[in-house]
py3Dmol code that shows the C-alpha trace and the ligand (Angstrom):
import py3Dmol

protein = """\
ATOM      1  CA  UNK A   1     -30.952 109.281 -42.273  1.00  0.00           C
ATOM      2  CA  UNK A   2     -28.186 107.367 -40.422  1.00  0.00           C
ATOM      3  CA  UNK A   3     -28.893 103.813 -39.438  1.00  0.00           C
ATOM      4  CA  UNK A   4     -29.142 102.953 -35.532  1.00  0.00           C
ATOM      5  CA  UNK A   5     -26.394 100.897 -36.173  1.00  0.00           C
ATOM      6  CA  UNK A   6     -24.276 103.728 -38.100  1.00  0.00           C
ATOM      7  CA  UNK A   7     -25.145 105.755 -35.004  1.00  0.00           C
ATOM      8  CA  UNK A   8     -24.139 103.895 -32.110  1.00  0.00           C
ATOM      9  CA  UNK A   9     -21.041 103.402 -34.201  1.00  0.00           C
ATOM     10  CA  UNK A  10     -20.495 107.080 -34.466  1.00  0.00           C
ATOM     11  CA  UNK A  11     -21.040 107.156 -30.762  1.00  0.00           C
ATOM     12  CA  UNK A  12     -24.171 109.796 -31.356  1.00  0.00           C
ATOM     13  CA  UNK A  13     -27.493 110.549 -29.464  1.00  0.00           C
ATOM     14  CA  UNK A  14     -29.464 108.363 -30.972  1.00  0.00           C
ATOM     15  CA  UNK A  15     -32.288 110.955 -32.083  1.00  0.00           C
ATOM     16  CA  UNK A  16     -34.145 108.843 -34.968  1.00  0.00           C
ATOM     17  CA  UNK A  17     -36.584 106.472 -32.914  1.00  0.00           C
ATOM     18  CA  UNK A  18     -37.837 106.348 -29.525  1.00  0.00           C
ATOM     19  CA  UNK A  19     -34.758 104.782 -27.086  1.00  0.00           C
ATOM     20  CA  UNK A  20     -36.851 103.864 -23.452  1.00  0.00           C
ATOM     21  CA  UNK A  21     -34.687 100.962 -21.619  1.00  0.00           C
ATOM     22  CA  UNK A  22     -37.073  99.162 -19.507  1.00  0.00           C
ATOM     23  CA  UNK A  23     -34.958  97.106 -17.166  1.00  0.00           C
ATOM     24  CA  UNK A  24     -32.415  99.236 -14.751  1.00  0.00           C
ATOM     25  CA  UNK A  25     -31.910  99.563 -11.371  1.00  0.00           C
ATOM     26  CA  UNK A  26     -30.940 102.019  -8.734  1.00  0.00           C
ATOM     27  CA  UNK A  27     -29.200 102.383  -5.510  1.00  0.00           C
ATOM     28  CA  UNK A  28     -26.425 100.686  -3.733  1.00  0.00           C
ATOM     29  CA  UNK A  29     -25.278  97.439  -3.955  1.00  0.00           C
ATOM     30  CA  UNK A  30     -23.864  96.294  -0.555  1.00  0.00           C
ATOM     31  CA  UNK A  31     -22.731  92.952  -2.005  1.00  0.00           C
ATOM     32  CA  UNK A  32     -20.542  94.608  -4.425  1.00  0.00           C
ATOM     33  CA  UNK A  33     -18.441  98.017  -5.741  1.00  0.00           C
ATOM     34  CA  UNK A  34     -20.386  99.661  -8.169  1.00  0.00           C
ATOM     35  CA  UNK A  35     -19.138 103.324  -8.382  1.00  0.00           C
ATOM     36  CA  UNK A  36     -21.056 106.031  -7.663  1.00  0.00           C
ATOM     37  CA  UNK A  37     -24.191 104.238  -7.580  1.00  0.00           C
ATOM     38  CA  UNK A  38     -26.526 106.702  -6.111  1.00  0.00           C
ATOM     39  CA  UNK A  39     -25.030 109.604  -8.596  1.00  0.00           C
ATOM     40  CA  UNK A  40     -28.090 111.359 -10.294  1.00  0.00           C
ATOM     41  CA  UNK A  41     -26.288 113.376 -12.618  1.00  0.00           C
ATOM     42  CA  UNK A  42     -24.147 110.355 -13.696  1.00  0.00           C
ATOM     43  CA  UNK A  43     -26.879 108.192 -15.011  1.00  0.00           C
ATOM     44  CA  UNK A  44     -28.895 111.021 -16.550  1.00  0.00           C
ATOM     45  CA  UNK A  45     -25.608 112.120 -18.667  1.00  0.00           C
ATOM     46  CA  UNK A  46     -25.351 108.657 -19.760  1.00  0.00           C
ATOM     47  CA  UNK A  47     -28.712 108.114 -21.055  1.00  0.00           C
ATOM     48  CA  UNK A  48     -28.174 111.712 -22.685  1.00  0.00           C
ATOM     49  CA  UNK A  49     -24.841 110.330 -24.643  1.00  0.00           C
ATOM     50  CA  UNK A  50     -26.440 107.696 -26.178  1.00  0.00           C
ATOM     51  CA  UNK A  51     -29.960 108.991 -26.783  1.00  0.00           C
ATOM     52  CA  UNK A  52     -31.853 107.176 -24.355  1.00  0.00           C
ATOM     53  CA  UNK A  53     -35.348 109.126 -23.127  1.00  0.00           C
ATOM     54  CA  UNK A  54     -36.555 107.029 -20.697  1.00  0.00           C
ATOM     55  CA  UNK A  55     -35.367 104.062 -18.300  1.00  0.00           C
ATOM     56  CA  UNK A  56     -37.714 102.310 -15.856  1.00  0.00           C
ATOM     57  CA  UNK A  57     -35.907 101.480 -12.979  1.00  0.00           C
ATOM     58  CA  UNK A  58     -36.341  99.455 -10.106  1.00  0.00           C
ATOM     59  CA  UNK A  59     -34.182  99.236  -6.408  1.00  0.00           C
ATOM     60  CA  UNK A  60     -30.825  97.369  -6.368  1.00  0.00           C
ATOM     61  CA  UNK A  61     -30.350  94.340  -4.789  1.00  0.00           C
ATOM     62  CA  UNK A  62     -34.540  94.309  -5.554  1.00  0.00           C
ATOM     63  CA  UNK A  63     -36.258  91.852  -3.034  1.00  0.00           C
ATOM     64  CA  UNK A  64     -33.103  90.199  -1.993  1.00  0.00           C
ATOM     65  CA  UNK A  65     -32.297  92.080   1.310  1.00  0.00           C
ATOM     66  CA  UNK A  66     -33.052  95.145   3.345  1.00  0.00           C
ATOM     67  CA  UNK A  67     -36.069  97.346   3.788  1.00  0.00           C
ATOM     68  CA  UNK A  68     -37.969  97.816   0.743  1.00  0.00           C
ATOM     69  CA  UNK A  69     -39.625 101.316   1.241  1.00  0.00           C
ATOM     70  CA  UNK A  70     -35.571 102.587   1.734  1.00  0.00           C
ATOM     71  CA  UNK A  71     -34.807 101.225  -1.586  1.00  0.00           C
ATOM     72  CA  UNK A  72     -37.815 101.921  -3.324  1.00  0.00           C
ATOM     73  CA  UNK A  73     -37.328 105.737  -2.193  1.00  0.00           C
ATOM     74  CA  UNK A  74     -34.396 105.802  -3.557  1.00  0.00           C
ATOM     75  CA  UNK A  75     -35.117 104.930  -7.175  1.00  0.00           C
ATOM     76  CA  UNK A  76     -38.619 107.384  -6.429  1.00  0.00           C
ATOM     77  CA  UNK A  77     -36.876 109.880  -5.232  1.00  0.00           C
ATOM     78  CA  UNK A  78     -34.276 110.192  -8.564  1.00  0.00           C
ATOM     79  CA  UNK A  79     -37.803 109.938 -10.562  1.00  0.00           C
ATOM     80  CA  UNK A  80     -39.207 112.664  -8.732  1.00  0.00           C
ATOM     81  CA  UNK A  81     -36.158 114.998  -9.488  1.00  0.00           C
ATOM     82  CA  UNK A  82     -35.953 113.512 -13.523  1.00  0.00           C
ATOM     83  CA  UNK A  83     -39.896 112.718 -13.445  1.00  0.00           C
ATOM     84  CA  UNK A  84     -39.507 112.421 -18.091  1.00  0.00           C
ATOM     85  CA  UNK A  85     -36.456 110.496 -18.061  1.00  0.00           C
ATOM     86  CA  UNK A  86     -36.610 108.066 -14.882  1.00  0.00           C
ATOM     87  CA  UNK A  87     -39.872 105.862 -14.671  1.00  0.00           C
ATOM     88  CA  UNK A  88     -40.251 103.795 -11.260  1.00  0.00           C
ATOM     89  CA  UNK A  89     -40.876 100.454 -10.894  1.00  0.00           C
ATOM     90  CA  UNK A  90     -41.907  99.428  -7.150  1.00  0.00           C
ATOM     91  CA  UNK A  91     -39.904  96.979  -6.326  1.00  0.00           C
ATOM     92  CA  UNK A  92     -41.750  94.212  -3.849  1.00  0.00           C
ATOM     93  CA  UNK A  93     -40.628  90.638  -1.969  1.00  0.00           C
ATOM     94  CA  UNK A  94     -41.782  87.356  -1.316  1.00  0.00           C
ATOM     95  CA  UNK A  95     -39.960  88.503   2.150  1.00  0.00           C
ATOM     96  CA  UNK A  96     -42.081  91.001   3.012  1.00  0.00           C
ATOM     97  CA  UNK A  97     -45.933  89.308   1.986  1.00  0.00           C
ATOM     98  CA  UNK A  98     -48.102  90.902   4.261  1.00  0.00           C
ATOM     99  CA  UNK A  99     -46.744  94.852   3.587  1.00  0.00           C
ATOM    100  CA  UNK A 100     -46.849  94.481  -0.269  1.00  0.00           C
ATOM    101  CA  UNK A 101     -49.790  95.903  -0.528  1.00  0.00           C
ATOM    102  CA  UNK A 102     -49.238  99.006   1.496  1.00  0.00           C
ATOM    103  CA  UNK A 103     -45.744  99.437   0.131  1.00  0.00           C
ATOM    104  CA  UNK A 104     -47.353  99.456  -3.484  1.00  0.00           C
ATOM    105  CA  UNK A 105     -49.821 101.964  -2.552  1.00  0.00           C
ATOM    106  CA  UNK A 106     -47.308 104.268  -0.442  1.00  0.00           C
ATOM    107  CA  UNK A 107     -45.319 104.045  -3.860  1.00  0.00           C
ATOM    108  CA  UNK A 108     -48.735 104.837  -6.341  1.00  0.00           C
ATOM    109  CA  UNK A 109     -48.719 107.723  -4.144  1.00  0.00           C
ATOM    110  CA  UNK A 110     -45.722 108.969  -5.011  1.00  0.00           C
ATOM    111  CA  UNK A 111     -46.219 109.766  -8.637  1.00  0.00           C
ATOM    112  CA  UNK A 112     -45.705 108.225 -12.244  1.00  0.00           C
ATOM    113  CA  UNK A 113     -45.076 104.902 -11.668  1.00  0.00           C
ATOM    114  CA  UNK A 114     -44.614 101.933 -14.451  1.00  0.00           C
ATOM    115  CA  UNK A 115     -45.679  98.728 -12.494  1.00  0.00           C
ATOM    116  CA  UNK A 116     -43.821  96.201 -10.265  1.00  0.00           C
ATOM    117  CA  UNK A 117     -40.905  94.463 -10.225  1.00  0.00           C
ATOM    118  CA  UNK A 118     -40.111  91.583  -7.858  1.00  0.00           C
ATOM    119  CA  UNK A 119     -37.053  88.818  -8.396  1.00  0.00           C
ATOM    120  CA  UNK A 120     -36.743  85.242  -7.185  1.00  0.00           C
ATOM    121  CA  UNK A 121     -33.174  85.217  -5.376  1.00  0.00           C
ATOM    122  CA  UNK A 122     -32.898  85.448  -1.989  1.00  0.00           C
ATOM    123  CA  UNK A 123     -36.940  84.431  -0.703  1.00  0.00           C
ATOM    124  CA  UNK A 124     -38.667  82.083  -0.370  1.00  0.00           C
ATOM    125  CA  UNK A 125     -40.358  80.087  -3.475  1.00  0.00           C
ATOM    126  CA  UNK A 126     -44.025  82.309  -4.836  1.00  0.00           C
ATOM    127  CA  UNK A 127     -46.123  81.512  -8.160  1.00  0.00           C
ATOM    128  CA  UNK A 128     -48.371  84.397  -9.268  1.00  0.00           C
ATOM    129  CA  UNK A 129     -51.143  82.455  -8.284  1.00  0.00           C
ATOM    130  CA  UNK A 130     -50.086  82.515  -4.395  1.00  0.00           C
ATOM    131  CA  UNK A 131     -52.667  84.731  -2.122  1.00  0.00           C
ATOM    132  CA  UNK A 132     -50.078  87.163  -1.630  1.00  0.00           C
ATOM    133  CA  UNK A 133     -49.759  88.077  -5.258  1.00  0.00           C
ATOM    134  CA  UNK A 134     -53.472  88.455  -5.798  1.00  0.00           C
ATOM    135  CA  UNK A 135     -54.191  92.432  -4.665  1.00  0.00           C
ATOM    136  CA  UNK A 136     -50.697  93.339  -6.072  1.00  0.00           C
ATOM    137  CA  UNK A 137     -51.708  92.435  -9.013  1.00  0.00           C
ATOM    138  CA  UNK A 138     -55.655  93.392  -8.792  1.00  0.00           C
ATOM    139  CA  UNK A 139     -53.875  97.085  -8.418  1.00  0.00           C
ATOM    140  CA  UNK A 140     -51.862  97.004 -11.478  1.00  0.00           C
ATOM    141  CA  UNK A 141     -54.305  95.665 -13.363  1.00  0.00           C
ATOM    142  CA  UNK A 142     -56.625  98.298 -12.453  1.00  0.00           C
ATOM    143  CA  UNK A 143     -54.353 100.981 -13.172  1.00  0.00           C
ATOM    144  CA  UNK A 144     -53.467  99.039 -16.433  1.00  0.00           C
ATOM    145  CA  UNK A 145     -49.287  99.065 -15.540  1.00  0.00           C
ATOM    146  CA  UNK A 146     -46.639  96.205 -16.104  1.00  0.00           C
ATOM    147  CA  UNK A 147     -45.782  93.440 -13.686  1.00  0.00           C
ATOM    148  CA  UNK A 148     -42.328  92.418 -14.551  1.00  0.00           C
ATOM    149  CA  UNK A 149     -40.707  89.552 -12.903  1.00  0.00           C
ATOM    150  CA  UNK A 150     -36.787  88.310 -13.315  1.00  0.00           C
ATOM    151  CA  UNK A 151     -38.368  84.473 -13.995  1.00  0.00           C
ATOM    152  CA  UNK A 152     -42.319  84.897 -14.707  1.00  0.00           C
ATOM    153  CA  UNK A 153     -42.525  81.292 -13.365  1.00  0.00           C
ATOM    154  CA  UNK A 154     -44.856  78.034 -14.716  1.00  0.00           C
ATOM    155  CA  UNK A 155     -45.977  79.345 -18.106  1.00  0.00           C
ATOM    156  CA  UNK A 156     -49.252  77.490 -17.406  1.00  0.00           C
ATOM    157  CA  UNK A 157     -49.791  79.266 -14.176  1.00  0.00           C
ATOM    158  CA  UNK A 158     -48.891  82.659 -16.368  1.00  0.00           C
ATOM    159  CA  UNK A 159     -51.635  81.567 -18.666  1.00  0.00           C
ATOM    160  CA  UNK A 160     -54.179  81.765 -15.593  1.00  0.00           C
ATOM    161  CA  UNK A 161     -52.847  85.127 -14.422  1.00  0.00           C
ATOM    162  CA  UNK A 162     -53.047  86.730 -17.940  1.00  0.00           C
ATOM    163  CA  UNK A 163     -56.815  85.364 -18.834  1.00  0.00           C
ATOM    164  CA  UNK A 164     -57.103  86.919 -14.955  1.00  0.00           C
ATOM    165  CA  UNK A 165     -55.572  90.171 -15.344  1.00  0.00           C
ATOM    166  CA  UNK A 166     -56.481  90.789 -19.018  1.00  0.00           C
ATOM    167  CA  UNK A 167     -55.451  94.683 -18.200  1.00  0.00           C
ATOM    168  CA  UNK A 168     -52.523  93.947 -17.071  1.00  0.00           C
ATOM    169  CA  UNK A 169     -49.209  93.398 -19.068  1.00  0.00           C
ATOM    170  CA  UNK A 170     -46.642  90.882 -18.046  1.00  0.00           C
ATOM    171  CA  UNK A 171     -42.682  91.153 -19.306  1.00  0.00           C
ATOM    172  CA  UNK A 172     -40.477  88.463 -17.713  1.00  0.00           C
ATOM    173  CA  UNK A 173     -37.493  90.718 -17.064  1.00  0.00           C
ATOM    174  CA  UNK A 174     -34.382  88.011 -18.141  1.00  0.00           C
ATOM    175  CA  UNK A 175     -34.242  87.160 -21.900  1.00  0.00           C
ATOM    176  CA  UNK A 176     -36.014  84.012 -22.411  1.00  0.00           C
ATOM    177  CA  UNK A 177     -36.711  82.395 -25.272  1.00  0.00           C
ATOM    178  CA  UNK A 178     -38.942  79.587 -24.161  1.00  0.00           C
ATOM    179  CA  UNK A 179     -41.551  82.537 -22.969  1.00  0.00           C
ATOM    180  CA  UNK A 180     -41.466  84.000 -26.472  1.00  0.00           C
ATOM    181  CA  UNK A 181     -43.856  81.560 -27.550  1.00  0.00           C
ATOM    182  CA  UNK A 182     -46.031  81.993 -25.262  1.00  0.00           C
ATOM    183  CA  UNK A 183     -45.847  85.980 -25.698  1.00  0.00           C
ATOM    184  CA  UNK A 184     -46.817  85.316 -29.325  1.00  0.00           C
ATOM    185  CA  UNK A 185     -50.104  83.698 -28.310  1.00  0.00           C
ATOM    186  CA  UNK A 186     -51.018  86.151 -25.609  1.00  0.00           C
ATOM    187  CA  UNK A 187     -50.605  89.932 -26.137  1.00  0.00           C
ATOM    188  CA  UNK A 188     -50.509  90.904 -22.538  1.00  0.00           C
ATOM    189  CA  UNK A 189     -47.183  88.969 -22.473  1.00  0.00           C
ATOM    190  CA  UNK A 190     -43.218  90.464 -23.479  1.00  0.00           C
ATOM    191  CA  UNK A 191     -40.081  89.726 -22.261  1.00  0.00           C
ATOM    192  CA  UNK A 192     -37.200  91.591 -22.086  1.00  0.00           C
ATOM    193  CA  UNK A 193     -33.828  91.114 -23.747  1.00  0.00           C
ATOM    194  CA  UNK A 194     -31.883  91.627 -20.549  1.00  0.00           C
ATOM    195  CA  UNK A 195     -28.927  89.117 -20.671  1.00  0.00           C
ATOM    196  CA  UNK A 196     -29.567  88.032 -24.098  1.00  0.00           C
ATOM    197  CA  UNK A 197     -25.619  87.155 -24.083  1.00  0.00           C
ATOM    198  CA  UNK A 198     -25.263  84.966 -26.953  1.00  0.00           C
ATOM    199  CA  UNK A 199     -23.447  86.147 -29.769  1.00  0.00           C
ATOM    200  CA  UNK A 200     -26.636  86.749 -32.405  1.00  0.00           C
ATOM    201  CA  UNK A 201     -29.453  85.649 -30.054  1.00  0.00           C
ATOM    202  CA  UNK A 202     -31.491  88.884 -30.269  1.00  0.00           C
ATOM    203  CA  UNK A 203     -31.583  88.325 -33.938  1.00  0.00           C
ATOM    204  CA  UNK A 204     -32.340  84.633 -34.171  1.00  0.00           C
ATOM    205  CA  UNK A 205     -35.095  85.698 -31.685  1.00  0.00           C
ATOM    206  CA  UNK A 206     -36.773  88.249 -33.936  1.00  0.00           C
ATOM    207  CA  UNK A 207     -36.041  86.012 -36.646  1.00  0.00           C
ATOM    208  CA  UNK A 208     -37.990  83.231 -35.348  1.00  0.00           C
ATOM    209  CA  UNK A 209     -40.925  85.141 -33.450  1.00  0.00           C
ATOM    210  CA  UNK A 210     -41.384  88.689 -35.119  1.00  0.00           C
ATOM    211  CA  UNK A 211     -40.361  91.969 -32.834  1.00  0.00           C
ATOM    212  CA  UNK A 212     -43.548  92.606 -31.129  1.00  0.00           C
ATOM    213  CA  UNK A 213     -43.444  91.422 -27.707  1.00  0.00           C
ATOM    214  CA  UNK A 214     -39.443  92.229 -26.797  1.00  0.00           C
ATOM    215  CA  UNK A 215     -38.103  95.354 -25.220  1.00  0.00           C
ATOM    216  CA  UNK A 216     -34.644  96.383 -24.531  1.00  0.00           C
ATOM    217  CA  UNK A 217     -33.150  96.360 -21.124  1.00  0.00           C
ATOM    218  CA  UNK A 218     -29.727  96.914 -19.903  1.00  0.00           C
ATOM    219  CA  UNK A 219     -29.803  96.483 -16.382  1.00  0.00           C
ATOM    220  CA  UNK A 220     -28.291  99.849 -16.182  1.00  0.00           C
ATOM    221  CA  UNK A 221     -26.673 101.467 -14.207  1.00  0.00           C
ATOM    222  CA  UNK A 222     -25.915  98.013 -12.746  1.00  0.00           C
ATOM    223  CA  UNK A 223     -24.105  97.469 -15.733  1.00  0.00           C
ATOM    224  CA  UNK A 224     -23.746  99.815 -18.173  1.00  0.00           C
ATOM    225  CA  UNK A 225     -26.585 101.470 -20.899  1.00  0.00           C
ATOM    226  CA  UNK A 226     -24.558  99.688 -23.803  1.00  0.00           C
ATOM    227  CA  UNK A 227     -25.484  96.348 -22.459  1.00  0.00           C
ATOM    228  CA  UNK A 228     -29.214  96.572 -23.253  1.00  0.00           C
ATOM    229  CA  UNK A 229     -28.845  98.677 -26.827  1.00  0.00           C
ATOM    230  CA  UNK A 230     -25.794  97.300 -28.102  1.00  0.00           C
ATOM    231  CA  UNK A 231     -26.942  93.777 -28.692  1.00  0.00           C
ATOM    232  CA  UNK A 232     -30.116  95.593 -30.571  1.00  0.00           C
ATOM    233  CA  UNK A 233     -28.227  97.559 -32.714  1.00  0.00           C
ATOM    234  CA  UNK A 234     -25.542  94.618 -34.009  1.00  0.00           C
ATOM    235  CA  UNK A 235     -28.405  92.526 -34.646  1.00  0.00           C
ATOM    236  CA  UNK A 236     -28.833  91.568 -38.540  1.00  0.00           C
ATOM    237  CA  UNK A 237     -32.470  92.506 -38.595  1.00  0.00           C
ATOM    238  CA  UNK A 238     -34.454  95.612 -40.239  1.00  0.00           C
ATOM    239  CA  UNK A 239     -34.700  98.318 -38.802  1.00  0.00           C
ATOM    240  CA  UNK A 240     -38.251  98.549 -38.087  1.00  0.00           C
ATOM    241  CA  UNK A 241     -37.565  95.676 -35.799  1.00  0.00           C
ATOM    242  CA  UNK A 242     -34.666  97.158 -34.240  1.00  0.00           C
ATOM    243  CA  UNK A 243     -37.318 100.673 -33.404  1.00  0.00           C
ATOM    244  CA  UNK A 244     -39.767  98.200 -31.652  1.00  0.00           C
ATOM    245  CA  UNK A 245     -37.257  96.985 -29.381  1.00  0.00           C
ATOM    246  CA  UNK A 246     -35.887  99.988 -28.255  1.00  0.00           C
ATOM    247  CA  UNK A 247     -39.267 102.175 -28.174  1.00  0.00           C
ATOM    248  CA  UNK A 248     -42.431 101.219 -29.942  1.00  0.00           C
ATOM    249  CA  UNK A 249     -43.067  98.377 -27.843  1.00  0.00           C
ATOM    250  CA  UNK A 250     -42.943 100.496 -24.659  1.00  0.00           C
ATOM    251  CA  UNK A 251     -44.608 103.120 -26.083  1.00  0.00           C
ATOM    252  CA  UNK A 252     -47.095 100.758 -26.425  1.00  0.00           C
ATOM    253  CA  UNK A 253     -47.332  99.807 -22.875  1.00  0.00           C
ATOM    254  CA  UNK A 254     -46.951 103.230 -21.752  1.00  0.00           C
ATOM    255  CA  UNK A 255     -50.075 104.906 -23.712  1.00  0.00           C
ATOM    256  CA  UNK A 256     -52.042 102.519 -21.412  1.00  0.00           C
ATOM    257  CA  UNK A 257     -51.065 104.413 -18.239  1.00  0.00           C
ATOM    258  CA  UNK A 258     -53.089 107.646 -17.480  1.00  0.00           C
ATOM    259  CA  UNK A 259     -49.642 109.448 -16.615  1.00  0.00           C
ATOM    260  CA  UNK A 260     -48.214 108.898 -19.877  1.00  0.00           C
ATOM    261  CA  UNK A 261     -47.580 111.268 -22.826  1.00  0.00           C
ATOM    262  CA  UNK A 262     -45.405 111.712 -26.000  1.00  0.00           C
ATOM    263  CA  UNK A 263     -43.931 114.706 -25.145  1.00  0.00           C
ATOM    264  CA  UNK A 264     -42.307 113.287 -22.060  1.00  0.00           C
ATOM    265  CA  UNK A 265     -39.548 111.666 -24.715  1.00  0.00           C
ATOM    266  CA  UNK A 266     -36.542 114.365 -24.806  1.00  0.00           C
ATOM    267  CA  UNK A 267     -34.225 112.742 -26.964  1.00  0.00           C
ATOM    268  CA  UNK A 268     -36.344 111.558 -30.091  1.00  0.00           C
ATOM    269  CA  UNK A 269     -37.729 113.916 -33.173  1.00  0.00           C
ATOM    270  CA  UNK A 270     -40.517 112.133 -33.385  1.00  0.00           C
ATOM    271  CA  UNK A 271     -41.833 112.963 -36.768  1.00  0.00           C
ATOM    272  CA  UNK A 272     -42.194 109.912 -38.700  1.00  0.00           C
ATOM    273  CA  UNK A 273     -42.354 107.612 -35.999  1.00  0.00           C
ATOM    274  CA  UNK A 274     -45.037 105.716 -36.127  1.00  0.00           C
ATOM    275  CA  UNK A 275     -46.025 102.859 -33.712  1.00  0.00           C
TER     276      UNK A 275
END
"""
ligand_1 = """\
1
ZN
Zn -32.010 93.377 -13.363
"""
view = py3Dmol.view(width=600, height=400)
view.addModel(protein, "pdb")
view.setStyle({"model": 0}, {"cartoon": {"style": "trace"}})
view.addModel(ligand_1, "xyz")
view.setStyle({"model": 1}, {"stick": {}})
view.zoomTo()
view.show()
């Protein structure tokens, strides 16, 4: 069988191991040109060409500006009309504290839904152990989801949260290696390897802390899907760490959801795979 190297090099479907990209976005981006953002067919052909089954997705711009139910529909809606290949993230603001809640809800509602997303830019200063955050994240924990933030915050406050929320899994959603250490300890904890710019530092990462608690993300179709696999597949690692970053580790989260199920993944043959 080909490598996942050898296949990305080919530029073929990659078919061998579970592909889910946990970290995109959708919808326009007022502040900038990003062409044909709202494009259904666009994004769905992508993640075809390179193999990809799955990509949880949050708004654009998320939490910085606008209304958040209009940009959370929009990611919701694509999900509804790709409900196996586009996961939602709701996508909440430290601008908006007091309709959290009933956004989060309206969004549950909606259907298959992978957890909650907020970011830090743009609003004003929050730790996870403000009021606010509380019944957000009494919610996901109940339905056992993921709460991803771009910055998780204080690490010790995180260690409060996670000892709280024990249900509840936590990725920060920007590569980070001073988190990793702290993911190793607790198991409710991954980041993401969003960003992870630096020539090699996906593979000094897994060299240092094992491949258990990182996932690939792209910030697709923000940028594009070869952002988040690309610096995955040139890593000089094996390739059983290479499958739990761009599957096994989600696959992981996702059998914790009631929604979830194997034969939602379209592009992998997934005999052999074992997480
Ligand atoms: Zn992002």
């Amino acid at each position: 069988m080909k490598t996942i190297l050898a296949t990305i090099k080919a530029g073929e479907p990659l078919a061998s191991t579970p592909f889910i990209d946990s970290h995109g976005h959708f919808g326009p981006w007022p502040s900038t040109h990003i062409p044909y953002t709202t494009d259904h067919g666009r994004v769905v052909g992508e993640m075809d060409r390179y193999g990809c089954d799955m990509l949880w997705m949050s708004a654009s711009e998320p939490g910085f500006r606008g209304d958040m139910a209009v940009k959370n529909d929009y990611v919701f809606n694509f999900a509804a009309a790709h409900p196996e290949r586009i996961v939602p993230y709701c996508t909440l603001s430290a601008n908006d504290q007091d309709r959290n809640v009933e956004e989060l809800r309206r969004c549950l509602d909606r259907g298959p839904c992978v957890g909650v997303k907020m970011h830090r830019y743009e609003q004003p200063h929050y730790s996870l152990l403000d009021t606010f955050m509380q019944p957000i994240l009494e919610i996901l924990s109940e339905r056992r989801l993921l709460y991803m933030n771009h910055d998780l915050g204080n690490l010790e406050e995180l260690v409060v949260v996670t000892e709280r929320y024990p249900e509840l899994t936590f990725m920060c959603g920007h590569f980070t290696p001073g988190l990793s250490d702290l993911a190793l300890k607790l198991p409710n904890v991954f980041h993401c390897t969003c960003a992870a710019i630096r020539p090699d530092c996906v593979a000094d990462e897994i060299k240092r802390i094992g491949s258990k608690s990182m996932l690939v993300g792209s910030d697709f179709s923000l940028f594009a899907l070869a952002f988040g696999i690309g610096m995955v597949a040139y890593a000089d690692v094996p390739e059983t760490d290479k499958q739990n970053l761009l599957g096994l580790n989600a696959l992981r989260i996702l059998e914790h959801t009631s929604w979830f199920d194997r034969s939602m993944l379209k592009c992998t043959h997934l005999s052999g795979v074992k997480p």
